[in-house]
C-alpha positions as CSV (number, residue, x, y, z in Angstrom):
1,X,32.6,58.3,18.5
2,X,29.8,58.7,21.2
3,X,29.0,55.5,22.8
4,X,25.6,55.6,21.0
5,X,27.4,55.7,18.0
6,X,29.3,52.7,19.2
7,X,26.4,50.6,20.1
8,X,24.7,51.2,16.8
9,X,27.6,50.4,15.1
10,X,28.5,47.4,17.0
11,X,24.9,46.2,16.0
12,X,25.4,46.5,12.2
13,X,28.4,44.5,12.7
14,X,26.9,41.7,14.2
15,X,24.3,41.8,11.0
16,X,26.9,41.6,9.0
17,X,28.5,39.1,10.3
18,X,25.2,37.1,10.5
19,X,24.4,37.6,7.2
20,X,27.9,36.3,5.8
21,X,29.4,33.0,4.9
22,X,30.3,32.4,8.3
23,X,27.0,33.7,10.0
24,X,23.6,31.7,11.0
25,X,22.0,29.9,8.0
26,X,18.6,31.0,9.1
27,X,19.9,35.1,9.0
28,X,21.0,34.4,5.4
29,X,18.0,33.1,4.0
30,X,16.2,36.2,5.3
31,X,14.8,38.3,2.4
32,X,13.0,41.7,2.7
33,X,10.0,39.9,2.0
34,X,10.0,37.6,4.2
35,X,10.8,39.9,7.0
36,X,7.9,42.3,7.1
37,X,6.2,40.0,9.8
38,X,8.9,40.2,12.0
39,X,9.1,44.1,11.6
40,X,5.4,44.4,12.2
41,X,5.6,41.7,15.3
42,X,8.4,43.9,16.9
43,X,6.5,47.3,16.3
44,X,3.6,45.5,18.2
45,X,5.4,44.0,21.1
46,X,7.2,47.9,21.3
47,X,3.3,49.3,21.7
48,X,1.9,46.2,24.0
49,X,5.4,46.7,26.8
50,X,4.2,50.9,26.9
51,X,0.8,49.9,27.6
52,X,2.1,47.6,29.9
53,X,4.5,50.3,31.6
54,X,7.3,47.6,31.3
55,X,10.5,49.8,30.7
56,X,12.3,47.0,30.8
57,X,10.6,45.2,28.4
58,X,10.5,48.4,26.4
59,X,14.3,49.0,26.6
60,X,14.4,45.5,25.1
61,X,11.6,45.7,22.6
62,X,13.3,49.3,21.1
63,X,16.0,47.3,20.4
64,X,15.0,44.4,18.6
65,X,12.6,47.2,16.7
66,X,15.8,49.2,15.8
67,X,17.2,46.1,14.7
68,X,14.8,45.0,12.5
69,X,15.5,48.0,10.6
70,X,19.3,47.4,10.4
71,X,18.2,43.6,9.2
72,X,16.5,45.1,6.3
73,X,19.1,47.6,5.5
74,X,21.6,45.1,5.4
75,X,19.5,42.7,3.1
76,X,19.3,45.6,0.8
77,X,23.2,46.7,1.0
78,X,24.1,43.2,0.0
79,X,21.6,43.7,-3.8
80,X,23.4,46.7,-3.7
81,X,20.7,49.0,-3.2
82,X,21.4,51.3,-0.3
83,X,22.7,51.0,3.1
84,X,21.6,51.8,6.6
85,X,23.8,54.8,7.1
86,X,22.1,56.1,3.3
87,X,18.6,55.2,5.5
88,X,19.8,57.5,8.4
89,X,21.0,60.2,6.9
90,X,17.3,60.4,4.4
91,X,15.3,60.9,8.0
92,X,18.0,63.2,9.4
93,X,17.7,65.3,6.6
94,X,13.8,65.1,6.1
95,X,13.5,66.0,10.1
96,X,15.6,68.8,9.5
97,X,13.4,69.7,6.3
98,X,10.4,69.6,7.6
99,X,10.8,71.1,11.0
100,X,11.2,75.0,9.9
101,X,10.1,75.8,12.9
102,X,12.4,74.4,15.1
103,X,15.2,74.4,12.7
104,X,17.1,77.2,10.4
105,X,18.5,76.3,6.9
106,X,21.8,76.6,7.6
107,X,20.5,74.1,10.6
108,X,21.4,75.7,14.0
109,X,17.9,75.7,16.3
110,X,15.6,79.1,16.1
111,X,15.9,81.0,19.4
112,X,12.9,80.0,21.5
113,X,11.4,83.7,21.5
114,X,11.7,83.5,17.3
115,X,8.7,84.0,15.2
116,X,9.6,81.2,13.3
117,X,8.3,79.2,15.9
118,X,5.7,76.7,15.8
119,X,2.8,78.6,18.3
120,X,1.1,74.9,18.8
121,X,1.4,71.3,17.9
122,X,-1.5,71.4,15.9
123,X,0.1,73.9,13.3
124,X,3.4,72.5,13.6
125,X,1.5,68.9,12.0
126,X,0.1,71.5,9.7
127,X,3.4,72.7,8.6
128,X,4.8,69.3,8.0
129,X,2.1,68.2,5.7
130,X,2.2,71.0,4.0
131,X,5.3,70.4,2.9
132,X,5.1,67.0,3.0
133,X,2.8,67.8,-0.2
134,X,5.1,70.4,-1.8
135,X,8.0,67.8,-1.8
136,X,5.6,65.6,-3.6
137,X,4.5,68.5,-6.4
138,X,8.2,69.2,-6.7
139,X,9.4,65.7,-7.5
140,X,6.9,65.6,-9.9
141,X,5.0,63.1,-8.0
142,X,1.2,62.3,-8.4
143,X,-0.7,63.1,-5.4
144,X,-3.3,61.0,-4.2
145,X,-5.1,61.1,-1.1
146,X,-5.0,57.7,-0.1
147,X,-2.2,56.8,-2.1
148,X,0.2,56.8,1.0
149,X,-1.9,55.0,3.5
150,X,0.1,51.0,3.6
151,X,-2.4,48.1,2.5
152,X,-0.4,46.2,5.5
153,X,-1.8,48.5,8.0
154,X,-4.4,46.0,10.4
155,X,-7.9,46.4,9.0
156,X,-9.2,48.7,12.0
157,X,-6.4,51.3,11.7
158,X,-6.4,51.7,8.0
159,X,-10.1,52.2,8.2
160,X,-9.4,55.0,10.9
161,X,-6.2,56.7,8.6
162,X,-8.3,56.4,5.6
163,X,-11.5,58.1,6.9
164,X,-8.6,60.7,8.7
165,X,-7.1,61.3,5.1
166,X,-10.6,61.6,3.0
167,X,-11.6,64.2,5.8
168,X,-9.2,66.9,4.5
169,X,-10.7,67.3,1.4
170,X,-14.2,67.8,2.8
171,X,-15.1,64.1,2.0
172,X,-17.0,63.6,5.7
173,X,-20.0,63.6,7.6
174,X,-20.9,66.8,9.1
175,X,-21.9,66.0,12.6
176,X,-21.2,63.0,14.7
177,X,-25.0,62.0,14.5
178,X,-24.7,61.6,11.1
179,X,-22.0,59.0,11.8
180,X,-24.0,57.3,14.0
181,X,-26.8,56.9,11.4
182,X,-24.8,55.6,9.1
183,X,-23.9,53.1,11.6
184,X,-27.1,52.3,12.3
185,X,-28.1,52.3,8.8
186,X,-25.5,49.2,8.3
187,X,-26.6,47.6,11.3
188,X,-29.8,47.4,10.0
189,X,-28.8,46.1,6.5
190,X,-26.6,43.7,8.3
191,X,-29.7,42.6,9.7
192,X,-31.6,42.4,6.8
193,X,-29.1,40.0,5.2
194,X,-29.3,37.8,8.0
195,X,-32.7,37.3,8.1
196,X,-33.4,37.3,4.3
197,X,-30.0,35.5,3.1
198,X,-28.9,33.3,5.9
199,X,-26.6,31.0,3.9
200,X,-25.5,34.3,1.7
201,X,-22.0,34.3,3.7
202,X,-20.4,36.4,1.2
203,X,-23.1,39.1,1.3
204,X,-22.9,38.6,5.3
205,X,-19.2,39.6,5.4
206,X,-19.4,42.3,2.8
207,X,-22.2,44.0,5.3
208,X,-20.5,43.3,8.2
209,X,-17.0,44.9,7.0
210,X,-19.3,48.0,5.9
211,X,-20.5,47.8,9.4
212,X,-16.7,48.0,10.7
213,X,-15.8,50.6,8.6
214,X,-18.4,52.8,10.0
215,X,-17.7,52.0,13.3
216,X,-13.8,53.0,12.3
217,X,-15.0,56.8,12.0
218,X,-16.9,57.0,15.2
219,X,-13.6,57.2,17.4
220,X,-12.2,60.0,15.3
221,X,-14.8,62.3,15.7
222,X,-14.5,61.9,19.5
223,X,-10.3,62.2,19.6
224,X,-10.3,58.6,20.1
225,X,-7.7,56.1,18.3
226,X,-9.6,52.9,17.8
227,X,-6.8,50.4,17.9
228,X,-6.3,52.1,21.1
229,X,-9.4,51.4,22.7
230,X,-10.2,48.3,20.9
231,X,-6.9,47.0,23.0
232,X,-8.1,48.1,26.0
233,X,-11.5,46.7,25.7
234,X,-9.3,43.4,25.0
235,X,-7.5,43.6,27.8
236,X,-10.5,44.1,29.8
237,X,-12.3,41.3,28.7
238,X,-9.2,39.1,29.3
239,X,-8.6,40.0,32.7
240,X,-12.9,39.6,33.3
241,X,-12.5,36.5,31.9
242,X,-9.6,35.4,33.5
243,X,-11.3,36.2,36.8
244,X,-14.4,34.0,36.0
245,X,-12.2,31.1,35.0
246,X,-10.2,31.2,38.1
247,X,-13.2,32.0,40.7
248,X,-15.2,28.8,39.0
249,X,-11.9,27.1,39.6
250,X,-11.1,28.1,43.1
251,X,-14.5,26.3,43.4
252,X,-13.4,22.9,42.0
253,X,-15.3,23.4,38.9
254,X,-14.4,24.2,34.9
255,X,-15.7,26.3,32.6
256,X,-17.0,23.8,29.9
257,X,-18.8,22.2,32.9
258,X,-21.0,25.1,33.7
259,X,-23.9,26.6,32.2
260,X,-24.1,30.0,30.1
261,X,-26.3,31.0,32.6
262,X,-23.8,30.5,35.7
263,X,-21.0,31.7,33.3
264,X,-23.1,34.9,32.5
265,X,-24.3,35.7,36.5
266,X,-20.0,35.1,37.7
267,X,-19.3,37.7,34.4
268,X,-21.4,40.3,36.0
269,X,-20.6,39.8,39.5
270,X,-17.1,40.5,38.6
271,X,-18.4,43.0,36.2
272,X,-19.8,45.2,39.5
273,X,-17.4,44.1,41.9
274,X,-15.4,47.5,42.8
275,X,-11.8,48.0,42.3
């Protein structure tokens, strides 16, 4: 056995072991349920150590991700309904399925100067959801366009995959412009319902989620992910922040004790300051 195998291994051991009679109390309780925040928490903190460039952080973060997954396999083994080797051997076989390009039935790798080839990345994505569908018609399986797009996905990306997804059937704005009128069109209706229905709070949301949502297709036109640049416009205003509060420190003062005034001439003095 390869010492990857070993190490993967070793860690579905200790599950088990943590999940049995002898194991932590708090690891048996676990259900796949009540899991899911921890598997979405760990695929966060994976994301937020690249953006940092931590590789040691990442090294760390991989792992607890991987492990997660063999948490959740080994909740399921024990209802008897598969287990995490059945769960590694589905994407090993799916990879190999739906990379024709890369890979030959019998599964030895096409010689690099084969036409079988994939000649970019963009059709090689095109030939995995292509058959990506076909397995679907095969199995007999309904095919919806937005059927497969999680409802646990935050609000901001499954905006962004569900605008990606209605785009391949045509369902889109032609032009870029035309997004930003209809973001301006629900700016102004926000506004509308703010000055005709102040106390309306339910109306208020509903306009101001439409306004979101808009917003949401705006990136995708331009190549842009929006989580992506929503966490670096996050990060920007922390560190901005951050600065103010320290420089109004380093002067003996807080920020509740100064005006917006001070706190908004400070913001852009740091705002212009060059790096």
């Amino acid at each position: 056995m390869s010492q990857t195998g070993e190490a993967f291994e070793k860690l579905v051991d200790v599950m088990r072991t943590l999940r049995s009679p002898e194991g932590c109390p708090w690891d048996r309780e676990q259900t796949l349920e009540s899991l899911t925040h921890y598997v979405l928490e760990e695929a966060h903190e994976v994301v937020d150590a690249i953006e940092r460039g931590d590789m040691n952080a990442l090294r760390e973060e991989i792992g607890d991700h991987v492990f997660e997954g063999v948490f959740l396999a080994q909740v399921a083994a024990e209802s008897g309904l598969f287990a995490i080797d059945d769960s590694l051997r589905t994407v090993a076989e799916k990879l190999l399925r739906r990379h024709p390009h890369v890979f030959q039935e019998n599964g030895h790798v096409h010689d690099a100067a084969s036409k079988e080839r994939a000649p970019s990345a963009e059709a090689a994505l095109d030939r995995w959801n292509a058959l990506k569908a076909q397995e679907r018609t095969d199995s007999g399986q309904h095919h919806s366009t937005l059927g497969s797009v999680p409802k646990s996905l935050p609000a901001l990306l499954r905006a962004y995959k569900i605008g990606k997804r209605v785009a391949t059937v045509g369902f889109e704005w032609a032009t870029t412009k035309d997004v930003m009128a209809k973001i301006e069109e629900e700016v102004a209706e926000l506004r509308e319902t703010l000055e005709k229905e102040p106390d309306n709070a339910a109306r208020a949301e509903e306009e101001m989620g439409d306004l979101f949502f808009a917003i949401a297709h705006r990136p995708r036109r331009l190549g842009i992910h929006p989580e992506a640049a929503l966490r670096k416009a996050n990060e920007k205003f922390t560190k901005r922040f951050n600065q103010m509060e320290a420089n109004f420190h380093a002067n003996g003062r807080t920020l509740d004790a100064a005006t917006l005034e001070e706190m908004d001439a400070e913001w852009e003095r740091i705002k212009n300051t060059p790096k």
